[in-house]
N, C-alpha and C positions, 0 to 999 in steps of 0.2 A: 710438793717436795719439801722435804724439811731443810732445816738451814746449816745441818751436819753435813747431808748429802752434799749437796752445794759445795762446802769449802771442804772435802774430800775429794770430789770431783778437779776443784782447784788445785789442790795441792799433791794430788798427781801429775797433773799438769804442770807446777813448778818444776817437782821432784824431776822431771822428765828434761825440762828448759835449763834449770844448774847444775845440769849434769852436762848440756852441750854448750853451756852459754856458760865459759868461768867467772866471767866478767860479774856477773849477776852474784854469783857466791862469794866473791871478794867484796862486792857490794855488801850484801849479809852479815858477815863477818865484822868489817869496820864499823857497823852500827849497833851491832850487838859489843862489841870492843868496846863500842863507846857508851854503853849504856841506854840504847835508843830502840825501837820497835821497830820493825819490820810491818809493813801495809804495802798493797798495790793501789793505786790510782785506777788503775786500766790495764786489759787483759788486751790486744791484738791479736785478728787472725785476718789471712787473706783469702781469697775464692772466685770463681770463675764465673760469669754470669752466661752460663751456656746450658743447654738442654739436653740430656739426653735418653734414651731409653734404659728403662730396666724392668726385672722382673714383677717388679711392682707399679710400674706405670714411666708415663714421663715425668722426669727427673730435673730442677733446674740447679744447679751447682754453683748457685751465687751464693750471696748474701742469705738469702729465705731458706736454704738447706741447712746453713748452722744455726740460724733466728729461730726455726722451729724448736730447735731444744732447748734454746734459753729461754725461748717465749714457756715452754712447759715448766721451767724452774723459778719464773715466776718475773723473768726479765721484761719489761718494754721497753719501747723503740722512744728515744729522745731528740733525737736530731739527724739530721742529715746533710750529709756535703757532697759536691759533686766537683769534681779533677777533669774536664773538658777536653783540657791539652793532652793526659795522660790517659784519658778512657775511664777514668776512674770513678766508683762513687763509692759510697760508705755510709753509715748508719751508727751512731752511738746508742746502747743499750744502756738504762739503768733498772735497779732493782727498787720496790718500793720502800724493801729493809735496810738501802741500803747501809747507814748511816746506826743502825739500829745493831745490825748483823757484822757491821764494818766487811763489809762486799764489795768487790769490783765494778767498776764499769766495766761495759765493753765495746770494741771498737771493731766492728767489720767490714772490710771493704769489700769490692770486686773488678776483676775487669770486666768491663763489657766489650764480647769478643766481637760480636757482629760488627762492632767499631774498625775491626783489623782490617789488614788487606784480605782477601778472599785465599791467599797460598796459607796466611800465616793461622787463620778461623782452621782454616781444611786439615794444618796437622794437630794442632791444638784437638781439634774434636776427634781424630783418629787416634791421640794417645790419651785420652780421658776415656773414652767410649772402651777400652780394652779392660773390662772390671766387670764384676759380676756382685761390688761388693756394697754398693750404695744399697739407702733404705732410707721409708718414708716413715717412719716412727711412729707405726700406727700402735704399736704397742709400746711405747715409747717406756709408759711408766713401770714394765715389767724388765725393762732391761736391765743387767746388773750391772754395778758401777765401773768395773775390768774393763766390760764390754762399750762401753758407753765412751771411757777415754780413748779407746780403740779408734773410733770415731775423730780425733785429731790428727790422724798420720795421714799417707798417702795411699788411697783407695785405689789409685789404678796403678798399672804397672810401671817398671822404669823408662822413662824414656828415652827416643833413639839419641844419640849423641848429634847429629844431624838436624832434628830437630830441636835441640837447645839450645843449637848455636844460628839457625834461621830465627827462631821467638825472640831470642835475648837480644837481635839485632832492633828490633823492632818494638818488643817489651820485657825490659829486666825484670818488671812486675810477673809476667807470664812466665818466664822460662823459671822466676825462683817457687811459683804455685806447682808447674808441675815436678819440678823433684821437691818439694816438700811437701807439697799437697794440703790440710789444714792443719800442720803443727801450728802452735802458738808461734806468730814473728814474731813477738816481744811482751814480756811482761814490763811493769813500768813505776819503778818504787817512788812511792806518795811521801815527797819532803815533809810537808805539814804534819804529818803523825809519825815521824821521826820519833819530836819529842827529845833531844840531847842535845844539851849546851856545844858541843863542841862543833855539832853540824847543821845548825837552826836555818841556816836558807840554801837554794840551790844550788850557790856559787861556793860555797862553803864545800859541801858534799862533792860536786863536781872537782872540785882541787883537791881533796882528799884523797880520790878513787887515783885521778892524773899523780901523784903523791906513790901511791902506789905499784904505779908503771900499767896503769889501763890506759889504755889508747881514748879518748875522749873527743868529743864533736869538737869542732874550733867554739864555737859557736853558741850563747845560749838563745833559743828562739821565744819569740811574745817579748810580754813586757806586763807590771806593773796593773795599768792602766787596761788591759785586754784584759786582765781575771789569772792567765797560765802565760809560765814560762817553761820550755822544756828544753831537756838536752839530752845526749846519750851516748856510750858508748861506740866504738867502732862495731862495724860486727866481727862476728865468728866466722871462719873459712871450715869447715870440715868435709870429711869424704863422702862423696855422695854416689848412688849405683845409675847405672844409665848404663846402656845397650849399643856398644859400638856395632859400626855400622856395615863392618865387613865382616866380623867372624858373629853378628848376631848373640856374642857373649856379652853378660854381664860383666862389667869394670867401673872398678870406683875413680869421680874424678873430684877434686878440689872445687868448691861453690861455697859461697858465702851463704850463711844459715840466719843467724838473727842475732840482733843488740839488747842493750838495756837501756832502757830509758829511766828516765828522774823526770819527775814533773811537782811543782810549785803553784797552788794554785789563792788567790786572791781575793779580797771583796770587790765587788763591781755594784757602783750604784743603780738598781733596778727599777726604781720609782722615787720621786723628790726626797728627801730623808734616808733612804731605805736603801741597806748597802745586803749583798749576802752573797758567797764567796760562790765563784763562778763555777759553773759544774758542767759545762759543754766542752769542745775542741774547736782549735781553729785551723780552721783550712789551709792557709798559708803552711801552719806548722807541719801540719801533717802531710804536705806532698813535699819537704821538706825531709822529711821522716821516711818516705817514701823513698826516698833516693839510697838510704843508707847501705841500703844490699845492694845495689849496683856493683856488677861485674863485668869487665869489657872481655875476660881472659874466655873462653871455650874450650870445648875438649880439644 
């Protein structure tokens, strides 16, 4: 795949993300205002480590179902973390252009359902399974690119209201997968290639956006000394569709969507002399990060 495709493919995906995330385009703005570049650190998306049928065979809807296409555009797998208490695990993606191409990383997690209680796997797999629209990308490299960001919404139908509010008791991570399904949770602008005197380190940026009346984490997470510090916005509340449970209509209801993140990243010495700026995630942060969409409210 060429390296047009690629940040076409991405920048769909933006165009898609600050259009629902304002927080993000005020981001934009003030750095461009300021004379500074715009770069992503890291793209986010979440997914479900479940299985199920399609006309193509069995289907697993974790991680490996979006790693396929990136593996095809030329991404490998860097690392991995695993979230125990939260069911959770995840995989960082890097490019080998990265750096060359000024590319994202990427960050995908999942849950793992079989972890659930046995009520809350049984509706999860009953409102995924109702979709006809999964695909195993055996023709991958003939897809057109329309078609291909297609591929980031939500594949199965809306779900019942009922069931989002049993999942979300049990996982906010779950109940906000299936009304979003694999939109991008967060894009996450890269301080270091900023690049403008007025916003040169995290804290900087981060008081700038609060400056502006964005809602910001209390909080900057890491430090120095780990390689990354990060922070982010509050999220986004929008209308989202789901299926009440007595007249079987479609109705839109109020659910948190996704943040912005800023990330800061550092040299960490890697061998006696030898320093070189850290290019992983840390676990702590990101189940930290995880929590941002938390929503106690229900239909």
């Amino acid at each position: 795949m060429t390296s047009e495709f690629i940040s076409h493919l991405f920048s769909l995906l933006w165009q898609d993300y600050i259009n629902r995330v304002s927080y993000a385009r005020i981001y934009q703005q003030m750095i461009i205002n300021a004379g500074g570049n715009i770069a992503n650190d890291h793209i986010a998306f979440r997914s479900l480590r479940l299985a199920v049928d399609s006309q193509a065979g069995k289907i697993n809807l974790g991680i490996d179902y979006l790693g396929q296409i990136f593996a095809s555009l030329g991404y490998v797998v860097s690392g991995e973390y695993d979230f125990a208490k939260t069911h959770l695990y995840a995989r960082h993606y890097s490019h080998p252009q990265q750096e060359e191409l000024d590319l994202p990383k990427l960050f995908i997690s999942e849950l793992i359902v079989d972890k659930l209680p046995d009520n809350i796997q049984e509706v999860i797999q009953q409102t995924v399974t109702n979709s006809s629209s999964f695909n195993q990308f055996n023709e991958f490299n003939e897809l057109e690119l329309n078609q291909l960001s297609q591929i980031f919404t939500r594949p199965w139908k809306p779900p019942f209201c009922s069931v989002i509010e049993k999942v979300n008791k049990v996982t906010q991570y779950g109940a906000w997968v299936l009304l979003h399904g694999y939109a991008v949770n967060h894009f996450t602008g890269y301080v270091n290639h900023q690049q403008t005197s007025k916003y040169p380190d995290i804290d900087s940026t981060a008081a700038g956006l609060a400056n502006l009346g964005v809602p910001m984490k209390a909080e900057i997470e890491g430090d120095m000394s780990c390689g990354l510090r990060q922070t982010a916005t509050q999220a986004v509340t929008e209308f989202v569709t789901a299926i009440d449970d007595k007249t079987d209509a479609e109705i839109n209801i109020p659910w948190t969507y996704a943040y912005y993140e800023i990330a800061q990243r550092y040299l960490v010495e890697v061998a006696p002399g030898k320093h070189q700026l850290f290019d992983g995630f840390l676990g702590k942060n990101a189940q930290k990060l995880f929590e941002m969409t938390h929503l106690s409210r229900v239909c």
